[in-house]
Backbone bond lengths (Angstrom), bond angles and torsions (degrees), N, CA, C in turn:
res aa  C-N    CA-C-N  psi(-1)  N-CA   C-N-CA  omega(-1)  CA-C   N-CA-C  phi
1 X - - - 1.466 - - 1.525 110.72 -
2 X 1.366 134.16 -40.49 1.338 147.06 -172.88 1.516 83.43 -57.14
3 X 1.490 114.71 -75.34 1.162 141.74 -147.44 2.113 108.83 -42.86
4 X 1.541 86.39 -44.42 1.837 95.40 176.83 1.277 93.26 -80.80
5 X 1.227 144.08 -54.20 1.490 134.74 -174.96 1.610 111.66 -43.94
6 X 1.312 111.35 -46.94 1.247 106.20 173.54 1.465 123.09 -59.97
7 X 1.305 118.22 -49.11 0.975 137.97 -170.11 2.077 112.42 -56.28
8 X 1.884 77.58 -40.65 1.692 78.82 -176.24 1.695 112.44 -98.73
9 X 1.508 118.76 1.84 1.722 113.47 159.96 2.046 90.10 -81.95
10 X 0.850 139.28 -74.30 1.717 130.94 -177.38 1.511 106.30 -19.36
11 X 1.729 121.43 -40.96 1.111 95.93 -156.95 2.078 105.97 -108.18
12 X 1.082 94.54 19.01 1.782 125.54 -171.15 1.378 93.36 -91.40
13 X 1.467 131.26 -62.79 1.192 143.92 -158.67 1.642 109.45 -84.06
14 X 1.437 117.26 -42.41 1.422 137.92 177.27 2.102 97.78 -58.64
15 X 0.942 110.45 -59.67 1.583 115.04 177.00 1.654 116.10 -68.83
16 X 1.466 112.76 -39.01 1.347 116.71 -158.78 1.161 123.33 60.94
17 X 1.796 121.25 -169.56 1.525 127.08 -147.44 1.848 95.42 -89.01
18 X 1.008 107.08 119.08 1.838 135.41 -178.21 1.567 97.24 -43.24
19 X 1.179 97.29 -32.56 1.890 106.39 -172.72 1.604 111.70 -73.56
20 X 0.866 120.88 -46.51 1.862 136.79 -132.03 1.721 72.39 -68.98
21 X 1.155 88.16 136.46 1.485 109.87 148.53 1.775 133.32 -125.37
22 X 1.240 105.22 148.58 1.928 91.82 -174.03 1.293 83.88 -46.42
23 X 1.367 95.89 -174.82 1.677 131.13 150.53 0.961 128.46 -107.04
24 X 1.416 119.24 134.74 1.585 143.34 -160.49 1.986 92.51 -63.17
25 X 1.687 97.41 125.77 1.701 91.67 154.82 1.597 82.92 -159.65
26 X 1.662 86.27 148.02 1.374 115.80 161.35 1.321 125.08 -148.57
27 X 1.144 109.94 155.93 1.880 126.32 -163.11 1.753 96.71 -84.27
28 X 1.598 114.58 17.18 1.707 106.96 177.08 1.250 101.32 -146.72
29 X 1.356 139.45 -4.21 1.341 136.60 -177.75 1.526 121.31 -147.98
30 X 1.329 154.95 140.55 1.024 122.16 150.18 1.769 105.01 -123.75
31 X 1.633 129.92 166.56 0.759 140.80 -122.87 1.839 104.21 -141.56
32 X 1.369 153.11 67.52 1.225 130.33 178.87 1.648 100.12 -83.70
33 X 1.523 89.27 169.89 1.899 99.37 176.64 1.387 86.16 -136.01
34 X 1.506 93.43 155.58 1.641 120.54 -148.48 1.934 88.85 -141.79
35 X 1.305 121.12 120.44 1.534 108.60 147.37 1.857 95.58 94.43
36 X 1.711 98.27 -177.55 1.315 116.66 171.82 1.203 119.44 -171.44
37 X 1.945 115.26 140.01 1.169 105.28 -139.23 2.135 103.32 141.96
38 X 1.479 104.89 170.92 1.523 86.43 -166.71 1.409 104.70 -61.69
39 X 1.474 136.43 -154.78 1.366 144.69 -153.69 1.532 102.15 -121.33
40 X 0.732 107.65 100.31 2.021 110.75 164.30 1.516 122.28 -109.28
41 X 1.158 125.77 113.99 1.371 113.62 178.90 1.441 103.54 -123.08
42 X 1.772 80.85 131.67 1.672 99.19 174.22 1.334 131.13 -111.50
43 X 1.647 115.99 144.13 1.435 116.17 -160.40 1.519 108.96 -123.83
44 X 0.909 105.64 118.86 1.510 100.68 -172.05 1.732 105.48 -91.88
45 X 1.456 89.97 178.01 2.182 92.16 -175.17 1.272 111.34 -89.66
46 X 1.381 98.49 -155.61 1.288 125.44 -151.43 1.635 108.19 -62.12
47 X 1.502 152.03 89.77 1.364 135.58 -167.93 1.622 103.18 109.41
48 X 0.787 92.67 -43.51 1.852 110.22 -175.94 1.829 132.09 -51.91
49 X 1.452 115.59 114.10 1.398 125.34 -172.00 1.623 86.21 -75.76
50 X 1.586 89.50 153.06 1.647 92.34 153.43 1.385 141.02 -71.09
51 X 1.478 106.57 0.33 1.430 129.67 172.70 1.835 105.20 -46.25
52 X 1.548 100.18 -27.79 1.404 92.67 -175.98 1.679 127.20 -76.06
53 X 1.085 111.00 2.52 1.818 148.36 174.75 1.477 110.19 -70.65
54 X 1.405 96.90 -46.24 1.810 109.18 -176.25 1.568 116.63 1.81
55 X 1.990 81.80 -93.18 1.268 89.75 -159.72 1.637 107.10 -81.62
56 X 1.497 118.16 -7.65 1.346 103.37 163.67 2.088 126.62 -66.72
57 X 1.034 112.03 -21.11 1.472 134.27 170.44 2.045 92.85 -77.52
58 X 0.892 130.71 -33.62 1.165 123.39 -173.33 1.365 111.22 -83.97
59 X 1.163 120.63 -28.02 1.608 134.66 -172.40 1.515 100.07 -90.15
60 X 1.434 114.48 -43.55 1.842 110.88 -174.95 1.199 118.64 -103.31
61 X 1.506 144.69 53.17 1.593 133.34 179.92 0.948 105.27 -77.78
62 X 1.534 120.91 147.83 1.130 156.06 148.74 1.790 119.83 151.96
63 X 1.459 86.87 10.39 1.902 101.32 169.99 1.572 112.10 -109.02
64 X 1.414 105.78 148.84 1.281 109.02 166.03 1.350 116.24 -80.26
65 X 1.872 129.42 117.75 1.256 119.59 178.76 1.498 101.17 -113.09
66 X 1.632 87.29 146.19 1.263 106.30 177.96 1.711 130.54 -104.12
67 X 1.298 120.57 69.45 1.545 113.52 -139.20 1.387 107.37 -100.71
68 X 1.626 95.26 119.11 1.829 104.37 -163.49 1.976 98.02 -96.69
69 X 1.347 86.37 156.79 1.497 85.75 -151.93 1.890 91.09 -130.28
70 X 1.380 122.35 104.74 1.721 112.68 -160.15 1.738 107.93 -73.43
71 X 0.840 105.35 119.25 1.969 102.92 158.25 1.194 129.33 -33.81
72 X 1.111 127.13 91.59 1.672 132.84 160.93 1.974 92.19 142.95
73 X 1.640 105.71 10.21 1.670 101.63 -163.41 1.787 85.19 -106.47
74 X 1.176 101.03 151.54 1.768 129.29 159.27 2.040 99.38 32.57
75 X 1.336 117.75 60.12 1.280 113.57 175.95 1.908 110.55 100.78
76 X 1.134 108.25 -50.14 1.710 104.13 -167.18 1.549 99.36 -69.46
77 X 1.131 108.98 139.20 1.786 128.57 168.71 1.286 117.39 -58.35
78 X 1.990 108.46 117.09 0.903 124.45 -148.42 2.101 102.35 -66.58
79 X 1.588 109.64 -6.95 1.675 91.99 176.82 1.404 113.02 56.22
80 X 1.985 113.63 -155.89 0.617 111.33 172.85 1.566 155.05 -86.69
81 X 1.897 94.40 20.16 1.422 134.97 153.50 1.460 128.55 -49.26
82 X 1.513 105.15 -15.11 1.509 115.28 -162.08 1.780 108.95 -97.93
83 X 1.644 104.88 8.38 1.212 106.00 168.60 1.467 96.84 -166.77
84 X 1.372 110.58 151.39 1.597 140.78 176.67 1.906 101.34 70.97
85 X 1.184 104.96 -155.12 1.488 118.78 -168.46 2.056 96.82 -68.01
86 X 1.692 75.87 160.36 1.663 75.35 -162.60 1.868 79.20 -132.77
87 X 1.070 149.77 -32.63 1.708 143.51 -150.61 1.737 94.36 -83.11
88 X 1.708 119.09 -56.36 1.365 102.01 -143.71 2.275 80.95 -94.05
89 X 1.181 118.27 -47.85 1.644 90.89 -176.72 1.530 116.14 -52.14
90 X 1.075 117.32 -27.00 2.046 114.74 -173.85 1.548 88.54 -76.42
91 X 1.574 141.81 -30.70 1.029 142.39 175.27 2.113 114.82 -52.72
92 X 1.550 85.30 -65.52 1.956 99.58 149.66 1.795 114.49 -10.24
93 X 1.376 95.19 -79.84 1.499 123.36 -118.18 1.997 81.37 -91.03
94 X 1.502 105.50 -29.81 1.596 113.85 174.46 1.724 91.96 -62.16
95 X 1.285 111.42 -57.78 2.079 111.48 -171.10 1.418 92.36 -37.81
96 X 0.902 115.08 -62.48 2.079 126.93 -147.84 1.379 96.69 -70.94
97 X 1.586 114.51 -36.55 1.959 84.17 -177.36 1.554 107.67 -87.42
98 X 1.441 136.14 -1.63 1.331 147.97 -169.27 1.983 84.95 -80.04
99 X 1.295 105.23 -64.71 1.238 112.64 -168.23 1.612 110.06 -50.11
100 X 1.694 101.13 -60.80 1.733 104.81 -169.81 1.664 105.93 -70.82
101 X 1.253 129.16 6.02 1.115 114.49 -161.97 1.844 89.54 -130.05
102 X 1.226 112.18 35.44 1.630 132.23 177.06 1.362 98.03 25.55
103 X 1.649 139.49 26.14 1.571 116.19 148.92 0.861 109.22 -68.98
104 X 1.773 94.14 139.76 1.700 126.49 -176.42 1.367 100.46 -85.90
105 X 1.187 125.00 148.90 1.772 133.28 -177.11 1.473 102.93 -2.35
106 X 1.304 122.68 64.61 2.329 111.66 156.73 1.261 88.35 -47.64
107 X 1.566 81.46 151.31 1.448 107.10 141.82 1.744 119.17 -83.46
108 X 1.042 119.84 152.32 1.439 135.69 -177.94 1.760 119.40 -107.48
109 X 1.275 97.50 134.77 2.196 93.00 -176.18 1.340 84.35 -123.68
110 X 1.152 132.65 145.47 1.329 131.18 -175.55 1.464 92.16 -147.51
111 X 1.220 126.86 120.26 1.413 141.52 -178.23 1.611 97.77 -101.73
112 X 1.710 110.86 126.83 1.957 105.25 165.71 1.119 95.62 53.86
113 X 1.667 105.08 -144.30 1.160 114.46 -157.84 1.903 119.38 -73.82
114 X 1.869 112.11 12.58 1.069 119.27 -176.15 1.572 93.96 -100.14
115 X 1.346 107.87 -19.91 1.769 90.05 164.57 1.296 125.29 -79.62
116 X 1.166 112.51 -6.12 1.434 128.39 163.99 1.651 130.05 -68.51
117 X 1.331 80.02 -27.60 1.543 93.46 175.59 1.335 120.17 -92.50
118 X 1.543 106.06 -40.17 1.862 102.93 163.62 1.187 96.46 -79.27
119 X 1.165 152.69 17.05 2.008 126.85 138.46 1.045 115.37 -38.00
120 X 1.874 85.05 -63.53 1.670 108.15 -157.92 1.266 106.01 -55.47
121 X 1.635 129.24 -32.81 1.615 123.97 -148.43 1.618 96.81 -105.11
122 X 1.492 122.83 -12.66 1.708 123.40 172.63 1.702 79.18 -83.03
123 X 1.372 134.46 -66.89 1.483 116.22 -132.40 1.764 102.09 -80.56
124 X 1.282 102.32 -21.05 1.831 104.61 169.76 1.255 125.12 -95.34
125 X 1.600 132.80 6.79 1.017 136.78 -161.92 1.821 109.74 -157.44
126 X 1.243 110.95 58.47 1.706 119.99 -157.31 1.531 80.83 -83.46
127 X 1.646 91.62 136.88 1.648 116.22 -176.93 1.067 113.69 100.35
128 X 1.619 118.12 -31.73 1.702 107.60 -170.70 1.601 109.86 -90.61
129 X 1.332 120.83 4.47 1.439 120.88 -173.26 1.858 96.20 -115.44
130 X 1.189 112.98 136.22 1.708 118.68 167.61 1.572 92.74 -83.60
131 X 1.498 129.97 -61.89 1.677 115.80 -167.22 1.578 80.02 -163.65
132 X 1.810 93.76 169.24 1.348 105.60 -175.11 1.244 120.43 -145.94
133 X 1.089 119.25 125.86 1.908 101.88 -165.26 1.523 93.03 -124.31
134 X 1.862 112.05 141.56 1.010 117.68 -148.54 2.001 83.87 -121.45
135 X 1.351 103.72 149.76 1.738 103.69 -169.67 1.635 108.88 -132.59
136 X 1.796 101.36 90.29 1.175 109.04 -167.72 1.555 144.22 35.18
137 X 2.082 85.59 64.03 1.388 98.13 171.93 0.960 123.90 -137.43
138 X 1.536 147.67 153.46 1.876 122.98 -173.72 1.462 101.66 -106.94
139 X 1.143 145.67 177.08 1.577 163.34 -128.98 1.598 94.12 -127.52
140 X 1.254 116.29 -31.40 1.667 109.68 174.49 1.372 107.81 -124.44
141 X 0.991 150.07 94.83 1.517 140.64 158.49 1.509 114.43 -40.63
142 X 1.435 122.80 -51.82 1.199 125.33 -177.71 1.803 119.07 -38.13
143 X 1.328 96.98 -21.63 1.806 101.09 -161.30 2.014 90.32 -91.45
144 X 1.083 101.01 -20.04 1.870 94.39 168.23 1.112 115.60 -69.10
145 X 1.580 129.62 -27.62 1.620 135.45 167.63 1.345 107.77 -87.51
146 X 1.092 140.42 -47.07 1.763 122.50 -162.35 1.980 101.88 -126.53
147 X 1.362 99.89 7.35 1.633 87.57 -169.48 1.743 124.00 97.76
148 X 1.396 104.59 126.74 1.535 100.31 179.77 1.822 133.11 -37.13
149 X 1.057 115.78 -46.16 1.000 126.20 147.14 1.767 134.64 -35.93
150 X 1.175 114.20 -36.99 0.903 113.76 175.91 1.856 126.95 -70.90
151 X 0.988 122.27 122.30 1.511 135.09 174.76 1.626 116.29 -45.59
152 X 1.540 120.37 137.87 1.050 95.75 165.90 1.385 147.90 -80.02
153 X 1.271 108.57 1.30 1.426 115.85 174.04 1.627 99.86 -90.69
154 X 1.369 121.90 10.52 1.539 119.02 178.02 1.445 96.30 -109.43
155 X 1.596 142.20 -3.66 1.285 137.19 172.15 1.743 102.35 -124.75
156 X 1.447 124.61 37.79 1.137 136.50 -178.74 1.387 107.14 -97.48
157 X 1.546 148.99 -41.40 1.333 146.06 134.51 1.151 100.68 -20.35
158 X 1.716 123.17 -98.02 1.633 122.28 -175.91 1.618 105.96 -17.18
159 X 1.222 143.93 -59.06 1.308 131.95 -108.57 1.931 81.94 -128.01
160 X 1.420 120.82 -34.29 1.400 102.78 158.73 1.545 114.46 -79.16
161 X 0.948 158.31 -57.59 1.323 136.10 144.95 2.214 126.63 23.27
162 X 1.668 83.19 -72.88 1.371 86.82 172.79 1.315 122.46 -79.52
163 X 1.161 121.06 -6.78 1.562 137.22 -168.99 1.610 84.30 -86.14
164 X 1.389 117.18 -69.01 1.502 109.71 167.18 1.502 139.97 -18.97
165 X 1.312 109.25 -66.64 1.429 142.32 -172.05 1.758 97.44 -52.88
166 X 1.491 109.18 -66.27 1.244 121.76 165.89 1.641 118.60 -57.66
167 X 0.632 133.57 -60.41 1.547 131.68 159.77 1.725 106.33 -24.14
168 X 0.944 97.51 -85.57 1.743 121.49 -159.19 1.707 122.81 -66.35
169 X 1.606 100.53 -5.11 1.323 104.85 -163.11 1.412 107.48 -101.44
170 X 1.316 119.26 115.27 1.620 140.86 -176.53 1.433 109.80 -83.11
171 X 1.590 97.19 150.46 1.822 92.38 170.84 1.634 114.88 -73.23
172 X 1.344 104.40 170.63 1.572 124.88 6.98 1.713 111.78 -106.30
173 X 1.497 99.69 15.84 1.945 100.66 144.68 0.731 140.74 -48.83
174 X 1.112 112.38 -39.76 1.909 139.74 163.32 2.065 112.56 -39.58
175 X 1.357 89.84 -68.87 1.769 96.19 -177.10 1.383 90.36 -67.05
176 X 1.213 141.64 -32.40 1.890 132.16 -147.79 1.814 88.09 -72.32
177 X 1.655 99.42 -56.13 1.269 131.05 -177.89 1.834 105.03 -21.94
178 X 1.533 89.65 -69.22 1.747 101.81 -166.63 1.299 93.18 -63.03
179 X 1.397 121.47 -38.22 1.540 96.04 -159.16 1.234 122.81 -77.57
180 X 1.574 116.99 -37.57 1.357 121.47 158.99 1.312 114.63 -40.98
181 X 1.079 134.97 -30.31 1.800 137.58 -130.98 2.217 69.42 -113.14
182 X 0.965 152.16 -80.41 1.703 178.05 141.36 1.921 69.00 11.70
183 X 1.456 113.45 -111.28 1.180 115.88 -157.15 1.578 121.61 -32.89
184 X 1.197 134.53 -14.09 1.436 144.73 148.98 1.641 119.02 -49.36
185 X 1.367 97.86 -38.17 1.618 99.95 -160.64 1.963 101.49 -122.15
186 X 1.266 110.19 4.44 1.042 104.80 167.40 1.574 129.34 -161.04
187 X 1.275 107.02 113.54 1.838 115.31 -151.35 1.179 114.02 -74.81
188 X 1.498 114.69 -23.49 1.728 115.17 175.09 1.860 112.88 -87.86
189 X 1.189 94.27 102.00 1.619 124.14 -174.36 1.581 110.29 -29.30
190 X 1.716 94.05 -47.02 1.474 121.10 -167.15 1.633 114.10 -71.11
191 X 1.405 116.85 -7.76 1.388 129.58 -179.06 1.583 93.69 -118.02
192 X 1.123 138.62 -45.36 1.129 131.35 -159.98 1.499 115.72 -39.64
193 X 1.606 122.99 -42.43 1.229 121.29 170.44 1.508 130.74 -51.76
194 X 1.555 107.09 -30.31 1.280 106.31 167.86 1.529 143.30 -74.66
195 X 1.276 99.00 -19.90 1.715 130.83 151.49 0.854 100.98 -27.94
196 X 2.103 105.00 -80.61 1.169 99.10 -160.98 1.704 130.95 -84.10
197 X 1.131 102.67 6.56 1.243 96.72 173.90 1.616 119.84 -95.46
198 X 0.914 109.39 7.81 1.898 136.69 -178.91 1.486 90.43 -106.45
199 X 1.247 144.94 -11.78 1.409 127.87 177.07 1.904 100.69 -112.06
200 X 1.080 112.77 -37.95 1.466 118.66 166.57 1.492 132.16 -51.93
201 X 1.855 99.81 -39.48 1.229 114.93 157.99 1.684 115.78 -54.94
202 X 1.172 107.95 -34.81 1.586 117.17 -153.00 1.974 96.57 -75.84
203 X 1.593 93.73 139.34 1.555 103.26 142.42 1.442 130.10 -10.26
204 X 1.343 138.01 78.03 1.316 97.88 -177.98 1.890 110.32 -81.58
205 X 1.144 124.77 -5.78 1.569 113.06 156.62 1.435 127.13 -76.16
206 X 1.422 97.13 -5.15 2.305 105.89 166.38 1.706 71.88 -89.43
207 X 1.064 124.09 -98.21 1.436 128.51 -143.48 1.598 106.68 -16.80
208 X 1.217 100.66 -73.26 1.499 112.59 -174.64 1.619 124.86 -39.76
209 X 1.746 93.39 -51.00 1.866 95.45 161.22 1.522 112.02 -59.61
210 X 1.388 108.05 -55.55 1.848 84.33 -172.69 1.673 114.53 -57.59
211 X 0.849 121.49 -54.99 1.559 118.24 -179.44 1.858 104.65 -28.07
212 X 1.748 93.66 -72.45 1.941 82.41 169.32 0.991 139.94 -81.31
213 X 1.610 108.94 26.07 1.595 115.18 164.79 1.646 105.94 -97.77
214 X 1.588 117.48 -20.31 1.607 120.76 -179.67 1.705 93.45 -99.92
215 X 1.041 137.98 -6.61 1.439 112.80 161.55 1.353 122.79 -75.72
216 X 1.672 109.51 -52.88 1.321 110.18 154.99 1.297 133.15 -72.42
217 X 0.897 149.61 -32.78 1.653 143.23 147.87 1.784 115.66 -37.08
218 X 1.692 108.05 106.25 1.155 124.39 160.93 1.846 123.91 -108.65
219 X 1.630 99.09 112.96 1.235 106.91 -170.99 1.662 112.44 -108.21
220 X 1.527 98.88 30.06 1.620 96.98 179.87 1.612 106.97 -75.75
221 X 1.712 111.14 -25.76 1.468 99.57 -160.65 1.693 111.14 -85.98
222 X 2.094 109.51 -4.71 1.206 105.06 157.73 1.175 137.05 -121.51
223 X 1.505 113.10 47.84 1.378 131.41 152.73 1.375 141.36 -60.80
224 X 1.645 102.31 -25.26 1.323 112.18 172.53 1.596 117.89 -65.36
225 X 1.182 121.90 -27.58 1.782 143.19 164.04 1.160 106.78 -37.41
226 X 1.615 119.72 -43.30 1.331 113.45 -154.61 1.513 109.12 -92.40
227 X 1.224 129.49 116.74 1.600 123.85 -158.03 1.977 113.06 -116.47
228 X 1.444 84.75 -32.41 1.697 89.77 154.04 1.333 142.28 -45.40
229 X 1.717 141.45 145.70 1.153 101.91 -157.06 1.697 112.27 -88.30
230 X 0.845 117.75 167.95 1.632 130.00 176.71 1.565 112.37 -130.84
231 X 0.947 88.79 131.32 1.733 122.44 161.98 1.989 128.25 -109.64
232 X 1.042 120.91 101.42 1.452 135.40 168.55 1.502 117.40 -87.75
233 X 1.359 101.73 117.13 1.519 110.71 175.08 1.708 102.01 -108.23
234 X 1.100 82.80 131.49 1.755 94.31 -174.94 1.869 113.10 -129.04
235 X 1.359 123.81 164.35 1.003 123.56 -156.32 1.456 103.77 -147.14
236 X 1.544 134.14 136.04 1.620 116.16 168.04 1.371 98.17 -122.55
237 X 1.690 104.67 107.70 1.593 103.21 176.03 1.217 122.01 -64.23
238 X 1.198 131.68 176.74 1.734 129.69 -169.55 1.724 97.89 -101.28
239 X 1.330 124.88 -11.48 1.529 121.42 160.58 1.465 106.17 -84.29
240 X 0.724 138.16 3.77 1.669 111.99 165.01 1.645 116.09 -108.81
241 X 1.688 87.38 155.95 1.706 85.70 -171.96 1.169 127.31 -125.86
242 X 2.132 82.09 90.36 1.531 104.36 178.39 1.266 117.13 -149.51
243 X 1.115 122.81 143.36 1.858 117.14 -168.33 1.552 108.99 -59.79
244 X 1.514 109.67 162.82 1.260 110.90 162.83 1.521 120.50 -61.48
245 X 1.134 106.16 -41.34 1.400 98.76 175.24 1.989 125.89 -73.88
246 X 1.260 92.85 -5.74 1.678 108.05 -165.24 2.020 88.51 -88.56
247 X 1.130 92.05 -16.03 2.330 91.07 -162.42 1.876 74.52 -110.34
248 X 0.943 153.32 -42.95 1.319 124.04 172.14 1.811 118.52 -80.43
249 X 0.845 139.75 -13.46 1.499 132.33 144.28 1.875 116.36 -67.02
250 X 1.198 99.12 -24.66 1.726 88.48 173.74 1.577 102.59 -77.22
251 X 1.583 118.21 -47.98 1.476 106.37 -160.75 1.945 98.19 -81.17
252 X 1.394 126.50 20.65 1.107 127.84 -170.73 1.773 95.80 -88.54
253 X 1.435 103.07 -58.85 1.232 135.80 -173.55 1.627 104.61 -59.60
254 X 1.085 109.53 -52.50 1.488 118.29 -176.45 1.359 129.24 -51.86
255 X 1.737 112.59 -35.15 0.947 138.65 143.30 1.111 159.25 -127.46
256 X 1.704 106.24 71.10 1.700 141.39 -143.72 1.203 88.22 -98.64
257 X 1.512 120.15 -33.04 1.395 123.45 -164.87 1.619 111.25 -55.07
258 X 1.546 109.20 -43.62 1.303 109.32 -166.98 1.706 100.17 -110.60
259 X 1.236 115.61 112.15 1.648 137.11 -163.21 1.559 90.42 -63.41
260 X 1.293 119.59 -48.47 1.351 116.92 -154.79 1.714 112.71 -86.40
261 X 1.154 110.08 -7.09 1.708 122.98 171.93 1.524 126.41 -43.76
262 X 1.175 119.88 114.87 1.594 117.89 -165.12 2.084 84.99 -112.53
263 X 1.424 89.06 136.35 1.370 99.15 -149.05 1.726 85.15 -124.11
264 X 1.052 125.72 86.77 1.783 124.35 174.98 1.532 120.30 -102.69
265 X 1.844 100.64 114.35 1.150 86.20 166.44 1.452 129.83 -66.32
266 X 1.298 114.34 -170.17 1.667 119.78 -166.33 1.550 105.28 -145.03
267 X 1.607 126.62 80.97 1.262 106.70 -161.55 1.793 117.13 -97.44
268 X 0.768 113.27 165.48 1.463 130.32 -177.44 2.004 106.55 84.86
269 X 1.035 103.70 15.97 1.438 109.22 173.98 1.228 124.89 -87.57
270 X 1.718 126.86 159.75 1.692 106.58 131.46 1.555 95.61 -116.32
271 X 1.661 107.51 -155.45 0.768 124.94 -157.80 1.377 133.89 -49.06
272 X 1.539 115.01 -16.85 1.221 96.29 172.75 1.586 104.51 -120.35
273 X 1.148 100.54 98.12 1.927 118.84 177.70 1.414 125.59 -37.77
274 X 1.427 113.01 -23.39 1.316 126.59 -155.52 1.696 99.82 -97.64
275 X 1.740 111.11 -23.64 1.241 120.88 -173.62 1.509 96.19 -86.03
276 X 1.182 98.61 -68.02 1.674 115.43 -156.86 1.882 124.17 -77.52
277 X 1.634 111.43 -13.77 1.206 127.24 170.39 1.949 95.96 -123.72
278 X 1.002 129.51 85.16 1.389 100.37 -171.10 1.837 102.75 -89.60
279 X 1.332 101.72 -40.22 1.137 115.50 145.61 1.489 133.72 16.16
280 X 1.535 96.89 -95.64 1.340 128.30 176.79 1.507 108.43 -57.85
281 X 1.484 106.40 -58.27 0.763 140.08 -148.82 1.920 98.99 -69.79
282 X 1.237 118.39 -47.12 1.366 129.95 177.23 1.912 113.79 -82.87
283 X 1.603 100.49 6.67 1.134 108.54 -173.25 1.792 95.80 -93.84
284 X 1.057 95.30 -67.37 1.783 117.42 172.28 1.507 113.99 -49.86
285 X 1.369 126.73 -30.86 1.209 118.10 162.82 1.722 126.73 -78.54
286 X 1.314 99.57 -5.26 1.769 106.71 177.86 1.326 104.94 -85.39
287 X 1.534 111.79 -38.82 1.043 107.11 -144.85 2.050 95.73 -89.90
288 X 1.290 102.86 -19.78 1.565 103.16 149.32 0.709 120.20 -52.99
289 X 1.631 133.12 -82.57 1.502 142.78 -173.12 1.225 101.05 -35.10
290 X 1.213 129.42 -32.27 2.319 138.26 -171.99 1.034 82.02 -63.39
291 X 1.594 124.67 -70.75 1.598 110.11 -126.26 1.409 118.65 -57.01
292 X 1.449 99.41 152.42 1.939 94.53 155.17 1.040 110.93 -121.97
């Protein structure tokens, strides 16, 4: 009896813990976990730390969050972000840590251009997403510059242009830049500084590519893939100039593809819902995370 006991602490210690897994790293994303509880991973937009999660993670415990944070965004080193396309590989590299890091179907929050990215990873990766809720963003950007209709290699001028502008633009245009660009998209004054200092931090050659990787990138024609349920929170700021009814027939259209899409507006907001409705906003995300 000694003899197997011995035998079986030698051979416990010789193998180690059955569980351990490496740890996830990549040269385009990195990844903290927050909490415990089912799996949610959240993606924030375009420029954007995950700092913007905060107080929504503060208001909802009892989930595991997973808050991916892109290379070349709000301080972290742009890697291998710092040249070529930046939307559909960071799109990748989100599949692979869902996969290597054995969560079973998360759910996905994809803020801007992070709802863009859980498109890409439900409509290219069926099975690895449980549901996905997308936080005021549309499937084509390009059709906000030249019209739905329009192709993306027909809003490819427009969209290097701004890739430019962002790239190339030095202070103190630069800070004037963010801040104007911040006070558009976000109404609570008292956050606004942190925006911008999460976009100042940022790349402006990541920045600039992602922007013209979501003007040209149209993902209406692979929406139909995505069969999980989805939820869209959408917003009609009081700077843009288009009726209420003109921004709910676009986001109707936008995402016709997927029948089962619950499409809620979010009123008294802009763009970033999570700041400025948190409210609402933490109401509609429970009641996702609820459903069955």
């Amino acid at each position: 009896m000694v003899r197997f006991l011995s035998f079986l602490l030698i051979s416990l210690f010789a193998i180690g813990p059955a569980a351990a897994q490496p740890a996830f790293t990549s040269d385009r994303i990195g990844v903290t976990v927050r909490g415990e509880g089912p799996d949610v991973v959240l993606i924030p937009g375009l420029s954007s730390s995950p700092e913007v999660w905060d107080s929504t993670i503060a208001a909802m415990p009892g989930y595991r969050y997973h808050l991916v944070h892109v290379s070349g965004f709000a301080g972290r080193p742009a890697g291998a972000n710092a040249e070529g396309p930046v939307l559909a590989p960071v799109a990748e590299e989100i599949a692979r840590y869902i996969r290597e890091s054995g969560l079973r179907n998360p759910a996905i929050v994809g803020h801007s251009m992070g709802g863009s990215w859980g498109m890409m990873v439900a409509a290219r990766h069926p099975g690895l997403v449980g549901r996905l809720m997308v936080v005021d963003m549309f499937p084509y950007l390009g059709a906000m510059y030249a019209g739905p209709a329009a192709t993306p290699e027909a809003v490819r001028p427009i969209a290097e242009q701004v890739r430019a502008a962002i790239a190339n633009t030095q202070e103190p245009q630069r800070t004037q830049q963010q801040e104007a660009t911040i006070a558009s998209m976000v109404s609570t004054e008292s956050l606004r500084p942190l925006a911008v200092r999460h976009g100042l931090e940022s790349s402006g050659n990541v920045s600039g590519q992602g922007m013209y990787d979501l003007i040209t990138t149209n993902l209406m024609p692979e929406l139909s893939r995505i069969t999980v349920p989805v939820t869209v929170l959408w917003v009609r700021q009081p700077n843009v100039p288009v009726t209420m009814e003109q921004m709910t027939e676009y986001y109707r259209i936008s995402y016709a593809a997927i029948s089962h899409a619950r499409l809620i507006h979010v009123p008294d907001s802009y763009h970033f819902i999570m700041w400025d409705a948190p409210e609402a906003f933490q109401r509609e995300l429970r009641a996702f995370l609820e459903a069955r």
